[in-house]
N, C-alpha and C positions, 0 to 999 in steps of 0.2 A: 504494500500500500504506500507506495514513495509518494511523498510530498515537494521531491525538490523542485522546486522554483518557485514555490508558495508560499506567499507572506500571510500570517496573520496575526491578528491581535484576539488576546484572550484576556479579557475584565473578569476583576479578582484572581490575577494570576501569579500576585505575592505569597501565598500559601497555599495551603489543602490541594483541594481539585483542580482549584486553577494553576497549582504548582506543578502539580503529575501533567497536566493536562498542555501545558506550555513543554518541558519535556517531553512528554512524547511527541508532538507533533515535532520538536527540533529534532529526536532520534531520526521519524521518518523524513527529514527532508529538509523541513518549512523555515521560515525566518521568524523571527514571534518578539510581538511588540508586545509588553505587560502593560497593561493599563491598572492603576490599585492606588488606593486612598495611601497605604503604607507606604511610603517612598523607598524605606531601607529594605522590605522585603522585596519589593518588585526590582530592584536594581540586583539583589542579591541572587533575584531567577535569572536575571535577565544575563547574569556574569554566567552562569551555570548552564544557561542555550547554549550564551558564547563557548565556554569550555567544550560543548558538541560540535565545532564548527558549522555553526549558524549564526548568521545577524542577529542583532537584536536590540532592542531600547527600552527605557522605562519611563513612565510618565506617570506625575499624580494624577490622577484622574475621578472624581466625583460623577459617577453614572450619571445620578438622580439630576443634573445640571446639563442642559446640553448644552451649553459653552464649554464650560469643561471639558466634555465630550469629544465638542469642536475641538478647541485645540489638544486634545491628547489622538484624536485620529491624524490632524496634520501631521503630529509630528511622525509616528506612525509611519505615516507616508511619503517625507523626508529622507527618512532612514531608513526604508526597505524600498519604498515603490509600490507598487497600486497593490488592494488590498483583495486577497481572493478568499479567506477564509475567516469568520468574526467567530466567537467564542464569548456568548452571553455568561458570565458565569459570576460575576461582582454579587455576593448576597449579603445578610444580616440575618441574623437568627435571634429569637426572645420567649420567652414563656410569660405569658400573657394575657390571663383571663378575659372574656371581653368583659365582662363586669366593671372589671379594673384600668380596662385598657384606655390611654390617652387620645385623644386625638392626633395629636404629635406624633407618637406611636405607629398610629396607623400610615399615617401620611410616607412617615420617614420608611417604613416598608413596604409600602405600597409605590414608593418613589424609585426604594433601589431595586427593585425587581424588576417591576413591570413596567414603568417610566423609563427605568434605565436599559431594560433590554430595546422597548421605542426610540429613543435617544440614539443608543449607539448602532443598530440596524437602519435607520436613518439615513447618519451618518456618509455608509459604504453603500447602501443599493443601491444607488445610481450608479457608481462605479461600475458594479457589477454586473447590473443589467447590460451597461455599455460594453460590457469585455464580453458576457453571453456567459459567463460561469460564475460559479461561487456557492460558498458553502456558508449558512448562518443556522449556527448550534447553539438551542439555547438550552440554558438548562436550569431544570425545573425541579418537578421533587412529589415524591409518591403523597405526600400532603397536597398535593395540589391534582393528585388523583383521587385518594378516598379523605382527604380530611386528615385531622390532629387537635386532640384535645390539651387545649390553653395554646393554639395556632392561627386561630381564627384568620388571624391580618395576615401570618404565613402561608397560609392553605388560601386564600382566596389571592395573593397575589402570585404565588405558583401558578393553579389554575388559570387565571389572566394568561400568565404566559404560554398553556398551552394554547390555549384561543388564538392568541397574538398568532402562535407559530401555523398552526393549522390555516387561517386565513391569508398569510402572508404564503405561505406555501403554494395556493389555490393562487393566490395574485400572481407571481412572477413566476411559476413553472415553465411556461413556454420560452421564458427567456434563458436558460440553462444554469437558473438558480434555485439549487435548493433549499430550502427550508425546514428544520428538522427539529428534536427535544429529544433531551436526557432525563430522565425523573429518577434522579438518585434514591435508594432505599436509606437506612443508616448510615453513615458513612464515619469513619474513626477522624474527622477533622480538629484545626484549632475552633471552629464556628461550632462543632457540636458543644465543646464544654462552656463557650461564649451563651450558650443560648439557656443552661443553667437545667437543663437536662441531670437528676441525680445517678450516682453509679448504678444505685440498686436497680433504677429504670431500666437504666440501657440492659444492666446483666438482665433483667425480665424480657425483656423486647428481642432480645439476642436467643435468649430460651425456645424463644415464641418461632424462631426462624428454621425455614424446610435446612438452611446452608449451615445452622449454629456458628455462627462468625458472624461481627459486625464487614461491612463493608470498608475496602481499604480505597484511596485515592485512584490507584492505578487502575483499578475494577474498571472507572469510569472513563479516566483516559483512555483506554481501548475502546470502550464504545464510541469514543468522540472521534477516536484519528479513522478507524473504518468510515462515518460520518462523512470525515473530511476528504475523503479519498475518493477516487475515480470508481470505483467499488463501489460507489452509493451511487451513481450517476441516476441511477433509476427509482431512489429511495428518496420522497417529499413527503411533508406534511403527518410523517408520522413524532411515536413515543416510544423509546427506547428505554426502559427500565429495569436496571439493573441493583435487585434487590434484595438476591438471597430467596427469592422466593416468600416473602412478607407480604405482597401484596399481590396478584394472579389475575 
């Protein structure tokens, strides 16, 4: 599944998923601009593409802003050259009763998901459509297939994004863009212990699963680089979820 000559950027690509997920696509090939709030981590992957001899850059970038945006795609663009392959992946994670939940709360997660996956897809499909290819992976999360209790704001702005993906998929298929979703199961990330999830939980949840494992980073990178790859040429508008089997 070679990627060489592919540039792409993957939001929230200073850790977790977005970390494996920038790796791998640099193993197979690609160039990869890290777009992330953390500046030390995303310069830290972006050293770490380089050591695979691939281009690469880092840029702070604020999804939920589309200036921001703006300028973290130009640059992007500067230092690799037109973009064929985007990686929605920038999240937040919180437990969060709605009873209790802010309004602020909502916004601010509803901004970085599903704002921010609009924002940064935006962005590149024009580009895209004008080259006649390209790959837009966004990714989602099995909350945003059956729900999560104390998720509400997370589960409906997952959901959003498969919406997003499914309709954008329908929109530009004849242009030789696909559009596509990853709905992660559990996954061992630094955003799972962020989101204040207790051990005993996860060890329950993990119990509950056909694979008895939580999900690891790389799980999902593989589902994204096949995605991203000439191999999918014929795969839109679907949902890829890879989950251990917790959700069916």
């Amino acid at each position: 599944m070679s990627l060489d000559g592919k540039n792409a950027i993957v939001t929230g690509g200073a850790s977790g998923i977005g970390r494996a997920i920038s790796l791998r696509l640099a193993r197979d090939g690609a160039n990869v601009a890290i777009l992330d709030l953390d500046a030390a981590g995303a310069a830290r992957v972006a050293g770490e593409v380089g050591q695979l001899g691939r281009r690469s850059v880092a840029a702070i970038v604020d999804v939920a802003d589309a200036r921001s945006v703006g300028e973290g795609v130009a640059s992007a663009r500067r230092e690799l050259g037109a973009i064929s392959i985007l990686v929605n992946d920038a999240g937040i994670g919180e437990i969060a009763p709605l009873a209790d939940m802010t309004e602020g709360q909502w916004d601010r997660m509803i901004g970085v998901h599903l704002k921010g996956t609009f924002n940064c897809t935006r962005a590149v499909i024009g580009e895209m459509i004008a080259a006649g290819e390209g790959r837009i992976i966004n990714i989602s999360s099995v909350a945003g297939l059956a729900g999560a209790v104390g998720f509400v704001h997370y589960s409906a702005a997952k959901a959003g994004v498969l919406g997003f993906t499914k309709a954008l998929a329908q929109e530009v298929a004849a242009t030789g863009v696909t559009v596509n979703a990853i709905a992660p199961g559990l996954i061992d990330t630094p955003i799972l212990g962020k989101a204040g999830l207790a051990d005993d939980l996860v060890k329950k949840i993990v119990e509950r699963m056909p694979v008895r494992r939580i999900g690891r980073p790389d799980d999902i990178a593989g589902a994204c680089a096949y995605l991203a790859s000439e191999d999918a040429a014929f795969v839109t508008g679907q949902v890829v979820s890879p989950n251990g089997g917790s959700w069916m």
